[in-house]
N, C-alpha and C positions, 0 to 999 in steps of 0.2 A: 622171096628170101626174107627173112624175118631179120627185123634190128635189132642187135643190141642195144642195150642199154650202156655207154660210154659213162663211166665216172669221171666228170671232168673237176679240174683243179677247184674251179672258185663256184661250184655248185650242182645240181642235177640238171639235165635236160634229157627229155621223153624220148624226141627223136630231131634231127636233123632239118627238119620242115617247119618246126617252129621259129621266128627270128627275133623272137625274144630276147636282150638281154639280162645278164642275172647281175645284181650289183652284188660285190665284192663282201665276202661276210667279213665283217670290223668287230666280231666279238658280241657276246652278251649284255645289253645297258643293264647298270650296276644300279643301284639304287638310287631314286633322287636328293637333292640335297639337304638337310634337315636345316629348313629358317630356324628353328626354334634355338639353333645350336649358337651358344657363346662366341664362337669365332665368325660366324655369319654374319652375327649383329654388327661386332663390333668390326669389321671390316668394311660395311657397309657405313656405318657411323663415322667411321675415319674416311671414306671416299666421299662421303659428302663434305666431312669437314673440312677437307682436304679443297674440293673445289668451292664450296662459300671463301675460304678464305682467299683463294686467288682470283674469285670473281670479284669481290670488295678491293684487293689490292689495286686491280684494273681498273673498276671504278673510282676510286680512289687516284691513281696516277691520270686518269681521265678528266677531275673533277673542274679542272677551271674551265675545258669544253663545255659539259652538262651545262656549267652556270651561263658559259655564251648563249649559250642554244636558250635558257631558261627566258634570260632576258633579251633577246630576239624575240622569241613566242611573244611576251610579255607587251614589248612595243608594239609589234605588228599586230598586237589584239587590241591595244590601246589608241593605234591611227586608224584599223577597222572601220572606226562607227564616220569616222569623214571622209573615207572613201565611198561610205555606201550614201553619204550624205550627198557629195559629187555623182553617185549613178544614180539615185532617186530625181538629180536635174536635167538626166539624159546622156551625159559622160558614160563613154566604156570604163571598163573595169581598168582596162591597162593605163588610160588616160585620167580614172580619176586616182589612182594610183601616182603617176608622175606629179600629177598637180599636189596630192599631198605632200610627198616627197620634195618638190620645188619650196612648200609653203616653209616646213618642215627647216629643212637647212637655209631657209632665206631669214626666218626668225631668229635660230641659234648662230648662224654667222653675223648677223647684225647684236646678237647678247652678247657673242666674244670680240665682237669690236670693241663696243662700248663699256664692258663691262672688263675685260679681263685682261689689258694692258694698263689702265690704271689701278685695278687689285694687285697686278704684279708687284707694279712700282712701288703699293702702298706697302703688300705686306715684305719687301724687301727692307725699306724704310723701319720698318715695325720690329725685324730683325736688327738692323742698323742701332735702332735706340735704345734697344730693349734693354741695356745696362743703368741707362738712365732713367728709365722706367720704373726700372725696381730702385733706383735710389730715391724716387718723388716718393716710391712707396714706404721706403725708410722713414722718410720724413715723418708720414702720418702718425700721429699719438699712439693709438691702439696698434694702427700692424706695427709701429718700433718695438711698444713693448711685446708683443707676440716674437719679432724677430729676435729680441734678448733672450729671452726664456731658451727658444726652439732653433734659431738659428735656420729658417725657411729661407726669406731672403738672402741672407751672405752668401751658402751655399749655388742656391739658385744665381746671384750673381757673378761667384769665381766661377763656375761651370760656362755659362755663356762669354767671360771676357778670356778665359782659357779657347774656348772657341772660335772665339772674332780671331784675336792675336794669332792663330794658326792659319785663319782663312780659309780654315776647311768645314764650318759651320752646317752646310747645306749637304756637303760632297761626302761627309762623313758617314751624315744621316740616311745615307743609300748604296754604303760601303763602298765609298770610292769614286775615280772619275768610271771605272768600270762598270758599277753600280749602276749609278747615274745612268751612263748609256743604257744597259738593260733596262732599266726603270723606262724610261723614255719610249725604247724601243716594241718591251713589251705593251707600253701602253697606248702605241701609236696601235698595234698589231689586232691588239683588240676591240681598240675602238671600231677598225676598217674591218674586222671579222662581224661583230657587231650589226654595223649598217648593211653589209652585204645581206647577211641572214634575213636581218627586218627585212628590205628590201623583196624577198626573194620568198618570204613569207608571207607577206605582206598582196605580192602580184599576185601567189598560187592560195590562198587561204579558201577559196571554196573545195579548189582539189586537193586540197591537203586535209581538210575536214572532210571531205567526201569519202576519200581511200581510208582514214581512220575508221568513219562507221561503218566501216563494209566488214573491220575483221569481228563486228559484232555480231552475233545471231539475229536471222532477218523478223524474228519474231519480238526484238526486242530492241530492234535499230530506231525506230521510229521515236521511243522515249527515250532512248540515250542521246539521239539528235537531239532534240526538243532541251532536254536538262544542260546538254553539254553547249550549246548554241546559249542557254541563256547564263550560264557560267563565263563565255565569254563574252556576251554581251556587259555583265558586269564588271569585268574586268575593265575592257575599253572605257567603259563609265568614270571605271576609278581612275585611271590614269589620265583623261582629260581633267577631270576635276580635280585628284590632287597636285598637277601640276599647275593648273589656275591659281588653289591656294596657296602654295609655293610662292608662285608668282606675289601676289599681293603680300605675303607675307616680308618678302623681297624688299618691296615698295614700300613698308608699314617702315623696317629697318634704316631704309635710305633718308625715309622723311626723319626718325629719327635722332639719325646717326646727325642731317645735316642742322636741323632743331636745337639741339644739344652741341651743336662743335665738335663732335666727336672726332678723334685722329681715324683717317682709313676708314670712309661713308662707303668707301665702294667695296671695299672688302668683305663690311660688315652686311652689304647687302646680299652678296653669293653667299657671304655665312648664313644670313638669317634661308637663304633661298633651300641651300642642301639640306637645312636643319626641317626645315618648313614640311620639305617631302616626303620625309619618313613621319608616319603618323603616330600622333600622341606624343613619344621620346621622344620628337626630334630638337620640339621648341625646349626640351628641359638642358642639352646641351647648347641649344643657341643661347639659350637666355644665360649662363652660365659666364659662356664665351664672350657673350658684348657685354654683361653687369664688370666683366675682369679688365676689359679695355678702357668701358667708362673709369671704373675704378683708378687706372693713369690717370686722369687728368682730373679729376678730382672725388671726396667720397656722398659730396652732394649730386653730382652727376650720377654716381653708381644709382644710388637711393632712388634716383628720380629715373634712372632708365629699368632698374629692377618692378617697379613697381607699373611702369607704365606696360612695359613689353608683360608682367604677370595680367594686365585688366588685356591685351591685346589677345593674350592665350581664349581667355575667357569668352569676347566675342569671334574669335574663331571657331570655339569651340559649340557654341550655341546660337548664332546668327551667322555666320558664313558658311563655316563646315554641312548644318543642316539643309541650308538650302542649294548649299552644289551636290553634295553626296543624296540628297533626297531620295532620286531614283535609281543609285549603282548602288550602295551597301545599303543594309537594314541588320548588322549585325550586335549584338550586345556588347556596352565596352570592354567589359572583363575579357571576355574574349579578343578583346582589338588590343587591350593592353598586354596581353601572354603573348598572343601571334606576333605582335610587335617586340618586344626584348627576346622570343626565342628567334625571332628572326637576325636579331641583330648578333645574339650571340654564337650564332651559325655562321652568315654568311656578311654580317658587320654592314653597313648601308644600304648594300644591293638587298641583302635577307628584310630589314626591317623594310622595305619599301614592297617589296614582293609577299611578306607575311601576310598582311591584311586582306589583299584580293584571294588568295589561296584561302583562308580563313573563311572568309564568306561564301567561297565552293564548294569545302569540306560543310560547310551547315546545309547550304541548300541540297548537296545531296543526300545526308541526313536527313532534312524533311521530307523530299521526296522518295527514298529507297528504306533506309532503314525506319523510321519511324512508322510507316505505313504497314512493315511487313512486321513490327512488333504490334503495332496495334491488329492488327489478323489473327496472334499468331493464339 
């Protein structure tokens, strides 16, 4: 008996022994979409603009993370080279790891013994006096007639005896007792984010360099190790040695401060220290800050600490600076001078201390990647 042919709903089938099924006819595709068309573009144009803009906002509401994380990296490439210093005498990694880390906070809690409960005391004091500070400055011949003409001093004076006499002098300046605590808080918060990070980067730094060159092409892992490995190797350079320089600059200020009689030696030497750090700018604000303090107490003291800490600049700058930075940087000043004020104007102390090594990264991989592949081309 012969089959019919069944017209079935959603298609044809031959005969009943086939178990084929037929998908469901959905219509004729209509034509594709035309990119070329004004509403394509510009729809497309606004969806991207759309997400750049929320991905910046993100970043952006994220950004004092980023900077944790920046300067974590940053330390943990800079203890590197004395960790490897401790495995090249036979220490494991984890242990020469702790021993840095012991050396590390055994230094800086012996700095904040000695150094930063008498700065407290001093620059409390400094605050204390500071009405009478500016009245020795009255005194002086030249700033009086300056202050007649402009009225700097008087100003500057009601404004601070306005602020003793209320007693909110400090509390103000960080909106409140509310302030304060946040201030405090957040910067306990950070600090202990901080150390965890280094720490923690610090232990895993081969595997945490390892897994980054992997998402490299393995035809090109080998020179991106090599370049990236010795990027941070200068790094750790820099920040051993400019924290040496710091250091003495520190020392330079103490002897100083104590040389001259200066008011607040110890103050003056974490100032000269933070100034010290940040390369190039920093000593233009330190010098600034202690010529204004000598300046209290007399304007032959100024003269004689401006001019000493200017001859001070100069042998740092050509007989210390060269013979510690020898081996970590090799980059042109002009360059150290830009990296340095855009850093500061970005990210204010943390920026200008972190411009400079970043700065000599961005050259070296220019020597090696782009210049070679102009000169090819």
């Amino acid at each position: 008996m012969a089959l019919k042919k069944l017209k079935m709903p959603f298609g044809n089938r031959e005969s009943d022994s086939s178990h084929e099924v037929v998908p469901p006819f959905m219509g004729t595709p209509g034509a594709p979409v035309d990119r070329g068309h004004p509403f394509y573009f510009g729809f497309l144009a606004a969806s991207g603009a759309v997400i750049a803009i929320t991905v910046l906002k993100a970043f952006a509401s994220a950004s004092q993370v980023f900077v944790l994380i920046i300067i974590s990296l940053f330390l943990a490439a800079g203890l590197n080279p004395a960790v490897e210093f401790f495995r090249r005498r036979g220490l494991k990694r984890q242990w020469a790891v702790a021993t840095v880390v012991f050396i590390t906070l055994l230094v800086v809690g012996i700095f904040a013994a000695v150094i930063i409960p008498p700065a407290i005391t001093q620059v409390n004091n400094l605050v204390k006096t500071a009405p009478k500070i500016l009245q020795d400055l009255k005194s002086n011949t030249y700033i009086g007639n300056l202050n007649k003409h402009y009225g700097i001093i008087d100003s500057l004076q009601a404004k601070i005896n306005a602020s003793l006499h209320d007693g909110k002098y400090v509390i103000s300046a960080f909106g409140g007792v509310i302030g304060v605590g946040k201030a405090v808080l957040s910067g306990a918060i950070s600090a202990f984010t901080v150390l965890i990070l280094t720490l923690y980067f610090l232990a895993s730094f081969p595997t945490v360099t390892s897994v980054a060159y992997r998402f490299v092409p393995a035809s090109r892992r080998v020179r991106v190790s090599k370049i990236s490995d010795a990027i941070i190797l200068r790094i750790g350079a820099f920040v051993g040695g400019q924290a040496t320089v710091a250091f003495i600059a520190s020392i330079f200020g103490l002897i100083l401060a104590l040389s001259l009689g200066l008011p607040y030696p110890s103050a003056i030497a974490v100032l000269v220290f933070v100034c010290g750090a940040i390369p190039l700018i920093g000593h233009i604000l330190g010098i600034a800050l202690v010529t204004l303090i000598a300046l209290s107490k007399s304007p032959t003291d100024a003269v004689i600490t401006l001019l000493v800490y200017v001859v001070y600049i100069q042998i740092e700058n050509y007989l210390i600076m060269p013979r510690i930075m020898r081996k970590s940087l090799s980059i042109p000043g002009v360059v150290t001078i830009i990296a340095a004020l855009v850093g500061v104007s970005l990210l204010g102390i943390v920026g200008g201390i972190l411009a400079v090594p970043i700065a000599a990264a961005v050259l070296l991989i220019i020597d090696e990647v782009v210049f070679p592949k102009a000169d090819n081309s």
